[in-house]
N, C-alpha and C positions, 0 to 999 in steps of 0.2 A: 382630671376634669377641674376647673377653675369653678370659683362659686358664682351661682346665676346671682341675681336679687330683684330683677321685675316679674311683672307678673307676664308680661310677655318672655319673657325666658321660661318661667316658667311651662306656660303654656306649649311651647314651642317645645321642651325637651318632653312632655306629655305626648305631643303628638308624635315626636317621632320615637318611643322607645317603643322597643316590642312587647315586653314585659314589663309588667304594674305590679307591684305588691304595696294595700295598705295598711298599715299596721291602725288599728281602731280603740279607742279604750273609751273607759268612760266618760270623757269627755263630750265623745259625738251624742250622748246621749242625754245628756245634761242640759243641753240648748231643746230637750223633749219635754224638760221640766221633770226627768228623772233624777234625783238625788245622785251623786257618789257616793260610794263608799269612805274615803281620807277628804276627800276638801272641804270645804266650809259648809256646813252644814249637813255633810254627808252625814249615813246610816250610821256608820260607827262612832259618829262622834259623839251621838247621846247614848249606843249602847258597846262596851268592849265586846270585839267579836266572838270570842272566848264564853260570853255570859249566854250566846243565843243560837250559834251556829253550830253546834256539837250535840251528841248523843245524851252526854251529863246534864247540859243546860234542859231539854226537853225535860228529861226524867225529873230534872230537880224545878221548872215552871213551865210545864205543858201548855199555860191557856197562854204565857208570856211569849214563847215563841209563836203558838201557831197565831196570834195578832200580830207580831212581827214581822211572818214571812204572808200573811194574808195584808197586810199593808203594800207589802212589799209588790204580791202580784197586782192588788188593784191598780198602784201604780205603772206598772209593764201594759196591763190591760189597755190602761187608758191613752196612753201615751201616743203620739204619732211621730211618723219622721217625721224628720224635718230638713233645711236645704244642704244640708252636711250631706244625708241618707241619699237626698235623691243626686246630689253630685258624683255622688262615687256609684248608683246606679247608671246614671247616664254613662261615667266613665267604660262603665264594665259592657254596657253596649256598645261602646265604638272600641274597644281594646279584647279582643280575643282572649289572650296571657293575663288577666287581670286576677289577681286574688284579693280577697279583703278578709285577713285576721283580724279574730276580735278574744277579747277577753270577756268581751258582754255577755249579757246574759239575760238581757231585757227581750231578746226576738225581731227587734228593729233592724238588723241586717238581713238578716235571711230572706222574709219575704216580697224583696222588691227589685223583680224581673233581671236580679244580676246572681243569675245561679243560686238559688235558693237552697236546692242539694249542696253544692259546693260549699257555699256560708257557712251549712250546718256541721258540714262536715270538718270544716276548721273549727268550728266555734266547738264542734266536740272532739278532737284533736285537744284543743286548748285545755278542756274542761279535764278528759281522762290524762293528761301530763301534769296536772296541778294534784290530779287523785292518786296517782302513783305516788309522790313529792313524798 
């Protein structure tokens, strides 16, 4: 396959594949005004992961993690999609074969009318192959 580079190429190869897979990361979540975790200003950048995210880190500052990861949900809480979210919603209505991987962990794909079961069911796919690791 030769490379496209308009958006009508684009479009045009959308419309005719029969199968969609998108791969999502933190990114699509970030235009929600959710932090990342590695880029500029992400989570880990004022705290090593290492110091908050493990069994040791609790035992050794309880009240420091659970304001970390209670920051952490208010943020998810609050959050909305946004036109990334509903794009690939819209997509997953007009594309039968449609998947959308994520690594997220914010809740923003799941419930929005493109397979919510599905969603979850990658996004915990994702989650139990990081926990085996």
């Amino acid at each position: 396959m030769t490379p496209r580079t308009s958006i009508e190429d684009f479009q045009d190869l959308i419309k005719s594949s029969n199968r969609i897979v998108a791969l999502c990361g933190a990114g699509l979540s970030a235009a929600s005004g959710l932090p990342t975790f590695r880029g500029a200003g992400g989570l880990w950048r004022n705290h090593e992961p290492t110091s908050l995210a493990t069994p040791e880190a609790f035992k050794k500052d309880p009240a420091l993690v659970w304001l970390f990861y209670a920051w952490r949900r208010h943020m998810c809480l609050k959050a909305q999609p946004n036109q990334g979210h509903y794009a690939l919603a819209e997509l997953a209505k007009h594309k039968k074969n449609f998947i959308c991987l994520t690594q997220n962990v914010d809740g923003e794909n799941g419930p929005m009318e493109f397979g919510a079961e599905q969603s979850r069911a990658e996004q915990s796919r994702a989650e139990q192959s990081r926990a085996e690791q």
